[in-house]
N, C-alpha and C positions, 0 to 999 in steps of 0.2 A: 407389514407383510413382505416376505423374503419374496424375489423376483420368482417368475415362471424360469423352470432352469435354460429351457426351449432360446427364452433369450439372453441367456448369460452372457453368447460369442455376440451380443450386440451393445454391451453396456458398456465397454470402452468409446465404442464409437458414437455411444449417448453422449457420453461424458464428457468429451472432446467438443461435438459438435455445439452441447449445449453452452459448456465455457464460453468457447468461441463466440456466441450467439449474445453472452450474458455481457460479455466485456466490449462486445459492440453498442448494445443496445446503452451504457452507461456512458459511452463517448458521445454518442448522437444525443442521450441526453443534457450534458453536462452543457458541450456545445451549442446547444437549444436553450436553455435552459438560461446561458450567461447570454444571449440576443434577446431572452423574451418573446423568440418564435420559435416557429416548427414548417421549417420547408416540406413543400410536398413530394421531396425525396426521402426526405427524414419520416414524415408520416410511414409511406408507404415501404421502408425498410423497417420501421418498427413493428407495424404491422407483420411483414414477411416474419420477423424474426418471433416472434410471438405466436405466428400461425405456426411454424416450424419446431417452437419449442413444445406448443399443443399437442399437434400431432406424432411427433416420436414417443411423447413421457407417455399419452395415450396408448400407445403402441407397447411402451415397458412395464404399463397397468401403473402407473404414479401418477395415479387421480389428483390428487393434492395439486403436484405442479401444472397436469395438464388443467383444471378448470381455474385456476388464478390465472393464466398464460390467456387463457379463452375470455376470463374478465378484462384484462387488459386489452386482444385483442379489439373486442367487442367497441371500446374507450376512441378505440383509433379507427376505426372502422366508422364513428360517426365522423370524426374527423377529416377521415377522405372523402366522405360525403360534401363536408363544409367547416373547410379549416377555421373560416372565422369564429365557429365555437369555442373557439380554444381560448380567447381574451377573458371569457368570464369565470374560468376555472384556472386561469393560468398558471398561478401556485401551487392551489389544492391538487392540479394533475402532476406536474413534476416529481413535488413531496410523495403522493400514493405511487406513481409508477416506479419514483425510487428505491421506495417502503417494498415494493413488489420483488425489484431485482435482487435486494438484498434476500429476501426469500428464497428465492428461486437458487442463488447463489448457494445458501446455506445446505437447502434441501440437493443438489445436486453434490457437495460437497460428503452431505450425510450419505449419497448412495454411494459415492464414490468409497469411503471407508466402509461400512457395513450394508451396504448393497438394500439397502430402507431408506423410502423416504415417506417421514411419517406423521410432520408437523402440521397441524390443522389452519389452512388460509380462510375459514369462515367469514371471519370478521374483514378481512383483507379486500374479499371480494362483493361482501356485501357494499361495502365504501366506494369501489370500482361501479357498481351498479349503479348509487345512489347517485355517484358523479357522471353518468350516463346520463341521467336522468335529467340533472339538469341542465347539460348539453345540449338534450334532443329540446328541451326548453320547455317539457311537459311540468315539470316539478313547480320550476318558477311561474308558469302560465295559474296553475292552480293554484299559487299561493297570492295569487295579485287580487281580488276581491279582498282578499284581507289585508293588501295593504292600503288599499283604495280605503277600505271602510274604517283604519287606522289613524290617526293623527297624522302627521311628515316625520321624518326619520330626526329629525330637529328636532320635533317637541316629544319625540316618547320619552316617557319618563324611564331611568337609568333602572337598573333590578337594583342599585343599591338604595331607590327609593321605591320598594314593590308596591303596586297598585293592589288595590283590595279586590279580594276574588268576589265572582258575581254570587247569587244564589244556587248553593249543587257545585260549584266550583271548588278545586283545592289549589295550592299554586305549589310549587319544589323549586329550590334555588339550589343550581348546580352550577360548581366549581371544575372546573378542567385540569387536567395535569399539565404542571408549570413544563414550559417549551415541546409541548404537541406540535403547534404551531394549528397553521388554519381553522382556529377557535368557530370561526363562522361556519364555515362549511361544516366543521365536526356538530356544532347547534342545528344547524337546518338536517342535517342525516338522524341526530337524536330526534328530530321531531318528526320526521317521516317514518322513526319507528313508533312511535306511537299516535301514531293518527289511525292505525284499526282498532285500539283501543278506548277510544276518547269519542267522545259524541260532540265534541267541545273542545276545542284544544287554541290557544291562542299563546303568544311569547313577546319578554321585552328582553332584548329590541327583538322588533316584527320581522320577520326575512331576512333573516341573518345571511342567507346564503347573499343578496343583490348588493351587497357593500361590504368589501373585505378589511375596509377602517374599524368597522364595528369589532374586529379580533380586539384592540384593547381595551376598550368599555365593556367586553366579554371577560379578559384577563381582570379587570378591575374590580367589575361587580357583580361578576358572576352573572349566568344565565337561568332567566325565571320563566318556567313552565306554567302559565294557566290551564286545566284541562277540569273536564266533565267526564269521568270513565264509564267508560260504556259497559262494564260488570263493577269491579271490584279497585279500590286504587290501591292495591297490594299489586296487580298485576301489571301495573303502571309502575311505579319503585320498583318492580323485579326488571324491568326491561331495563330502567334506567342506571341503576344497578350492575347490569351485566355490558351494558355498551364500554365501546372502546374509549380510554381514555380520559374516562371520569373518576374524578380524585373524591369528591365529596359531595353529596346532595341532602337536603334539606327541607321537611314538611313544612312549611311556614305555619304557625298557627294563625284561625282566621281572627277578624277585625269584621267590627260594625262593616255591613253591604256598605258598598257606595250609589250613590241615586242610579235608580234603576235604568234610566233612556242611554247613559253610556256606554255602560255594560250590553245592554240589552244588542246595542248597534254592533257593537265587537262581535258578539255570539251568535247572531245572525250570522255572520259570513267564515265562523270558525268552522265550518263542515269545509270548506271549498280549499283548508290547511293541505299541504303536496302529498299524495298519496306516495307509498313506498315503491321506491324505486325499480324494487326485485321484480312487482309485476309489469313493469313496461320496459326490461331490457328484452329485445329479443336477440337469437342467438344467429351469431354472425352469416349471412349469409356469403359470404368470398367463398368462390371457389377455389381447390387446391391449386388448380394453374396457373389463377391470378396473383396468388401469394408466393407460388414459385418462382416468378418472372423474375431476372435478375436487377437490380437496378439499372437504371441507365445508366451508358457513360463509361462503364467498369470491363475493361480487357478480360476476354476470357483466359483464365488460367488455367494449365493442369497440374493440381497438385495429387500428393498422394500422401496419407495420414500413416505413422510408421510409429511405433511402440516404442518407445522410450529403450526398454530394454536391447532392444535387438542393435541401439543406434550406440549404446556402452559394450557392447559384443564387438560390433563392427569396430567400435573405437581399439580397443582392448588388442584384439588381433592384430589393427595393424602399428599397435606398439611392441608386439610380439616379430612381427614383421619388421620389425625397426630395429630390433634388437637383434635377433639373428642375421640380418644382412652386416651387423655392424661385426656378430662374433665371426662371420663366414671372411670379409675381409681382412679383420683383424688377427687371425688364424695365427700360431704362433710357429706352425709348420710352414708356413711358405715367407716367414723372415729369411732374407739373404738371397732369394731367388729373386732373375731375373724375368720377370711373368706383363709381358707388354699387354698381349691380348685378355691377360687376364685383367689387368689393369682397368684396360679400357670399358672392358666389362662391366667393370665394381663401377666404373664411375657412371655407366648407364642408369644400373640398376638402383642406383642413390639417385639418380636421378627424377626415376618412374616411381621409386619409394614417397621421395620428396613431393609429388605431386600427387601421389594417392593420400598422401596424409593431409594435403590441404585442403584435396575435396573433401575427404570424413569430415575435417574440422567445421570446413564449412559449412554443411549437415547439418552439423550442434548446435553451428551459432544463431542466436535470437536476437532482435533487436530490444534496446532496451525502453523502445517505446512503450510498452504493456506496463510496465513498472512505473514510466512515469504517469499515464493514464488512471492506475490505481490513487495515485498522488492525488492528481486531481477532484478524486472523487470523498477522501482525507479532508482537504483544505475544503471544500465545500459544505461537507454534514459543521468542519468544526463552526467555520463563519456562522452557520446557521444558531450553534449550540451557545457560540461566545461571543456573538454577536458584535463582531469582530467584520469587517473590510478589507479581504486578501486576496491577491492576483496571485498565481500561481504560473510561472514562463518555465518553460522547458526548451533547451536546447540539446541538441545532438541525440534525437529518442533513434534517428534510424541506425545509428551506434550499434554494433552487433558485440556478444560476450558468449561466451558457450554456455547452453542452457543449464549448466548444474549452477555455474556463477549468479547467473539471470535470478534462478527460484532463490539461493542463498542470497540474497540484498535485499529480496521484499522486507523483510521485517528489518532491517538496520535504516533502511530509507521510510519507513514507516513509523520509527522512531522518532527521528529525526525531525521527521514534518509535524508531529505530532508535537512535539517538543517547544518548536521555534513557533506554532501556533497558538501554547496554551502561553510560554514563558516568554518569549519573545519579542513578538509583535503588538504593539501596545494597544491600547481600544480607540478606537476611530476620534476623540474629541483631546485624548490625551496625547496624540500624534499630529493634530492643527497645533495645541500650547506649545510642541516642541518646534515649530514650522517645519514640520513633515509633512507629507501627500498625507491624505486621510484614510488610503488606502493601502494598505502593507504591502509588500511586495516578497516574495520566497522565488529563487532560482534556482532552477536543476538544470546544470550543462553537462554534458559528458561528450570526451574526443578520444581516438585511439593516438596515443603520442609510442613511438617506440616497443613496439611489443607487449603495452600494457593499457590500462581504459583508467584515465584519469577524469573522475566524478567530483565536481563540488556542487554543494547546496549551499545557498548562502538565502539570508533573511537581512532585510532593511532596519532592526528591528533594535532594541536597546541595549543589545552588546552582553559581553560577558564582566562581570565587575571586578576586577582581581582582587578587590580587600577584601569582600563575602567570602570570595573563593577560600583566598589563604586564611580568611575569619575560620570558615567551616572547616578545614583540612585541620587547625590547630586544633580545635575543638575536639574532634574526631581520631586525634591523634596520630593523623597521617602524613605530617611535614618528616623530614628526614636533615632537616639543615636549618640555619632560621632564614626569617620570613625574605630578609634583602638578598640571600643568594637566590632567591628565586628570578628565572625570566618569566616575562611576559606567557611564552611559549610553555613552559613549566608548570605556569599555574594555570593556563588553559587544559589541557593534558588532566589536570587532577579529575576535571568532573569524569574521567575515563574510570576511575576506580568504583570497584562494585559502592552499590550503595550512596555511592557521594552523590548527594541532592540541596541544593538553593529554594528549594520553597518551601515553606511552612509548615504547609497543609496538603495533604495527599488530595490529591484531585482527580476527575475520570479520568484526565489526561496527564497529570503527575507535572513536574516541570521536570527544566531541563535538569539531566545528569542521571534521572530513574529512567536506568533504562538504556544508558550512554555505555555501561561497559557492559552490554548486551552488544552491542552496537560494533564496541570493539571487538569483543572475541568473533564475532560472523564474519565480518570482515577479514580477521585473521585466518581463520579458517579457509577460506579460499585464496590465503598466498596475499591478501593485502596489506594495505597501511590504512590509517588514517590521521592526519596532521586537523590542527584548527586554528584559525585565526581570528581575533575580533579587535573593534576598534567600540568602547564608551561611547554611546547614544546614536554609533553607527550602522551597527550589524554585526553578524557572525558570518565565518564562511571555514564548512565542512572541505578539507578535500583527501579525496577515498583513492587510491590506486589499486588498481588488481588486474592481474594475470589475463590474458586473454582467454586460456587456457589452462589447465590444471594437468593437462593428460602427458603431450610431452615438450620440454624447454631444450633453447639451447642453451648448454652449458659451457664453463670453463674447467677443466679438470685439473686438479691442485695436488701435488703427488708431496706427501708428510711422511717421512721414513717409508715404512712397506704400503701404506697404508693411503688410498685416493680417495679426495674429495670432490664434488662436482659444486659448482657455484654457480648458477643463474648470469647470464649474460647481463640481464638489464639489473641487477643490483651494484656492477662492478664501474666503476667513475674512470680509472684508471690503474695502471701498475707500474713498477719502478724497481731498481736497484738502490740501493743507498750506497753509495762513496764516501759521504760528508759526514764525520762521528758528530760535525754543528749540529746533523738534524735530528739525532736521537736528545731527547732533553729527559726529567725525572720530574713530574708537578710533588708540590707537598705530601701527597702522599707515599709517593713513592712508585709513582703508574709512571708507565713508559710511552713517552709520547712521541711522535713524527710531528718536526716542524717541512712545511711544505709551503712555497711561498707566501712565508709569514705567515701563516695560519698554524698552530699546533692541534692534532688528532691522535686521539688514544689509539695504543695500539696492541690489538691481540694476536698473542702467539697460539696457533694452533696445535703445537703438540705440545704446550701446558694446558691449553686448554680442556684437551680431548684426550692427556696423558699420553699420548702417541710417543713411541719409542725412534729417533733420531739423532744422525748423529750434526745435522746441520741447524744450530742452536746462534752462532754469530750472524746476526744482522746481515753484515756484507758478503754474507754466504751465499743467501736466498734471495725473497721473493719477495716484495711488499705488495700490497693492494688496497685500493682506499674503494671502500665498500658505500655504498648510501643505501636508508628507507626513509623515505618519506624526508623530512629535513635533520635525520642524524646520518653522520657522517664519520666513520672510523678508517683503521687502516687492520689489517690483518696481514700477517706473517708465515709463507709455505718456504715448503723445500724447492719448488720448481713450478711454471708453467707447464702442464703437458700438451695443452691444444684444445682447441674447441673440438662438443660432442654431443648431438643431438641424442638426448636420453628420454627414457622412459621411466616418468615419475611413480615409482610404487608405495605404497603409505605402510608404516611400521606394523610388525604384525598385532593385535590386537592384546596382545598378553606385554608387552610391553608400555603397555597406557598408563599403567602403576606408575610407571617412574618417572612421568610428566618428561619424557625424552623431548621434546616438541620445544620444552623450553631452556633446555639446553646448547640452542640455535641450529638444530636439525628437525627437519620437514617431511622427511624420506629417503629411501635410497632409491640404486637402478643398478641392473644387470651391466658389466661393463662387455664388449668384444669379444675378452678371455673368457666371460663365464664368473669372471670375481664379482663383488658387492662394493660398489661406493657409496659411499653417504651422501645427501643431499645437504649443503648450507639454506637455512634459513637465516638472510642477512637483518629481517625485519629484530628475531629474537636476538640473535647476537651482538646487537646493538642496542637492545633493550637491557641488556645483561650489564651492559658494562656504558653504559650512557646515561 
């Protein structure tokens, strides 16, 4: 159902608030989570945040999120009653409030696109109840006459050896979906659904929910339902049937009774089996003041929530502003005049320019702790899925990037961790044989070095192999030389190419290289690099450079016949005259190289490159410049230095995307002073070209 229109002007600031609220609540988790507690700051901010997600979705008529939000709070709300609850469900509450966020995530996602949130949490919350339930310790209190009147947890016999049902009995052997996880608690909520159905209900093992060991004797041999149906046992298989997470169930056919005094003492105390939890939650009584209270400890802030669009406006302008100050001094009418005050002027106003531009930027910038936070929340579900032992260290999250750079990295860093978890890092018994820690290790650091945000990830894990590598590239038919002129660095780089994959078998998580030149073009796309390193049974190590900014750079302006180019400050190493005809050499093919102390670097002429009409074609005419991206390193060839020139990056008009211009080692252009058009160098592709 489409929103009330009444609140349309308030669904950005659903959206926002809720995010905000979702990607808190999975830190508090995660960090909880890896302690094995829950401080009673963490309680009572999950709560807040759950009372708050309640009440707005309520407010935007999105029942769905606001009664799962109301289930969860409800969870926590015993909690702050008496934290020590929290030991006997410790797992099963993580897993479900995890199971919850990811929901909530979704569904607020889905309104955020088409303004519907429409997904049914039934089962979500009925599980939220059940684990209420046995919290408040009603469920387990009920079920202890049955375990009293039961053998010891020691001698029940396994389901894979089912005891004979009594007389009026039937028994069902039910099988779990492989990696649910919480096998136990998910047993003890199936049988609290059907204890209004059953006059009779009894299970091996007994009380699944009092001993969370019992999950792999659950995995093993399955969980066996005794029951007595109080109408029909069709209506018993339809519950079982329809509950979450059951792969397979099973009528047992019966077998001769067994002596009746055993049975009989079982069946006596099967009425006193945990009633359903649905009727003993009640509903949270906090009031909203209570849930509003800030945490403790936490400085008040003022912020103010601002629309993305108005903050690429604001941007926009004052590259507009950037650029007319630059054509107003740059003027070609007041060449040759002596203009002091006006001077002084221009250089105020470059000035006040210069500092309005850093506040906007500032504005944009985000830290990139969100991103790594996401990470953590990645390596967590995989550990769980691949049963795998991974620490996940993050360095430099309060690192700021402008936030188009920020949202463009989720998925290449999502990749990545994905990657080095399923391919990687080895399984906890196969990393003791190698005398490794038993527990992996993945690192995310990021620092701002020079006008750009240098990111690596790196894994402890078993490296990249180069004989696979160049096995698969031969295969594949992607070598271009043979196998010895490859470096190290070379064949690393290959898993960069669409398609190129080292594992077998397609997996949820694929191995590395699916997915790797995904990885590269995003990064490209926002002005980076990416380089990699590995060392044979040591690890891999990712590292990403990118742009602080996208909007405006300083530049170097390269003047090629009529015709300017602008060049990126941080791509340029250096610049030189050539004197010495020593340093021009010719390699075997016949490419033109710069020897430069002792090191020789290819060198590109820009007006063959770009066909530019000049008439300064002799070397010791011009300009050289030794460019770098990432660890390639060339030299490129202009007509002159003209100066540094703070520009306004504009991207090619749309009708030009046919002719893949982008990979011709140009990125954009900008408006210059005059009013003319420079092109923008892309040092990454120009070196890609001829490297």
């Amino acid at each position: 159902m489409a929103i009330d229109p009444s609140m349309e002007p308030m669904l950005e600031t659903f959206i926002y608030e809720s995010t905000t609220l979702l990607e808190q609540l999975d830190e508090i988790l995660l960090s909880s989570e890896k302690s094995k507690s829950l401080t009673e700051d963490h309680i009572n901010e999950v709560f807040r945040i759950m009372h708050t997600i309640k009440g707005s979705s309520a407010m935007m008529e999105f029942n769905g999120i606001s009664t799962l939000a109301h289930a969860v709070e409800d969870v926590f709300f015993i909690l702050r009653e008496d934290p020590s609850r929290l030991t006997s469900v410790n797992e099963a509450l993580f897993d479900l409030v995890f199971e919850a966020s990811d929901f909530l995530k979704a569904e607020v996602e889905s309104v955020q696109n088409s303004g519907e949130a429409t997904q049914d949490p039934g089962k979500m919350i009925t599980e939220l109840k059940q684990l209420a339930s046995i919290m408040r310790g009603e469920a387990s209190a009920a079920a202890q006459p049955a375990q009293e009147a039961a053998p010891a947890a020691s001698a029940q016999p396994a389901a894979g050896n089912a005891p004979q049902a009594a007389p009026g009995q039937y028994r069902v052997k039910v099988l779990f979906e492989e990696g649910c996880q919480m096998e136990n608690i998910r047993a003890f909520m199936l049988m609290s659904q059907l204890q209004d159905l059953c006059d009779e209900l009894d299970s091996v093992p007994a009380n699944p929910q009092n001993d969370s060991s019992l999950c792999s004797e659950i995995i093993k041999n399955g969980f066996l339902i005794l029951f007595k149906p109080s109408s029909s046992v069709e209506d018993v298989l339809n519950t079982i049937e329809n509950s979450v997470n059951i792969k397979t169930y099973e009528l047992l056919e019966d077998e001769p009774a067994a002596a009746p005094a055993e049975p009989a003492a079982a069946n006596d105390n099967t009425n006193a089996a945990p009633a359903p939890a649905a009727k003993s939650a009640p509903a949270s009584p906090a009031s909203p003041a209570a849930a509003a209270a800030p945490a403790s400890g936490k400085a008040k802030q003022s912020l103010v929530s601002v629309n993305q669009s108005k903050l690429d406006q604001l941007m926009d302008l004052v590259g507009e502003l950037v650029t007319t100050e630059s054509m107003v001094v740059s003027n070609p009418d007041l060449r040759g005049l002596q203009l002091d005050n006006f001077q002084k002027s221009a250089r105020e106003l470059r000035k006040l320019t210069d500092e309005l531009q850093d506040v906007v930027m500032s504005i944009r910038m985000v830290p990139l702790s969100g991103v790594f936070q996401r990470m953590n929340r990645i390596v967590r579900d995989m550990c769980k899925k691949l049963d795998k032992q991974v620490d996940l260290v993050t360095e430099g999250g309060d690192t700021e990037v402008d936030k188009t750079i920020n949202e463009a990295i989720g998925d290449p860093f999502m990749h990545m961790i994905r990657n080095s978890m399923d391919h990687a890092i080895e399984q906890p018994e196969e990393r003791l044989a190698l005398g490794k820690p038993e527990r992996g290790k993945i690192t995310i650091a990021a620092k701002n070095i020079g006008g750009e945000i240098v990111i690596t990830i790196a894994d402890d894990g078993c490296g990249l192999d180069t004989a696979a590598l160049l096995k698969k590239a031969r295969n594949n038919g992607l070598l271009t030389k043979a196998d010895n002129e490859y470096t190290d660095k070379e064949i690393f780089n290959l898993i960069m190419l669409p398609g190129f994959s080292t594992n077998k078998e397609v997996t949820e998580f694929s191995g590395r290289g699916v997915g790797m030149d995904v990885v590269r073009k995003n990064v490209e796309k926002v002005g980076g690099t990416i380089s990699i390193d590995s060392k044979r049974g040591v690890g891999t190590t990712f590292t990403i450079k990118i742009p602080l900014t996208l909007a405006i750079v300083d530049g170097m302006e390269l003047a090629v016949g009529n015709s300017i180019y602008t060049l990126p400050i941080t791509s340029i190493k250096q610049s030189f005259k050539i004197f010495d005809d020593k340093q021009i050499i010719l390699d075997t093919d016949g490419t033109e190289m710069i020897m430069l102390r002792g090191e020789c670097f290819p060198l590109i002429r820009l007006h063959r490159l770009f066909n530019t009409p000049t008439e300064i074609t002799d070397l010791h005419d011009g300009i050289v410049i030794q460019i770098e991206s990432g660890d390639k390193v060339a030299c490129i060839f202009a007509d002159e230095l003209l100066g540094e020139q703070q520009v306004v990056v504009k991207p090619f008009p749309s009708f030009l995307g046919k002719y893949e211009i982008k990979k011709l080692g140009l990125s954009g252009c900008t408006i210059l002073g005059d009013g003319s058009i420079s092109l923008i160098l892309d040092a990454n592709n120009l070196l890609g070209m001829h490297l």
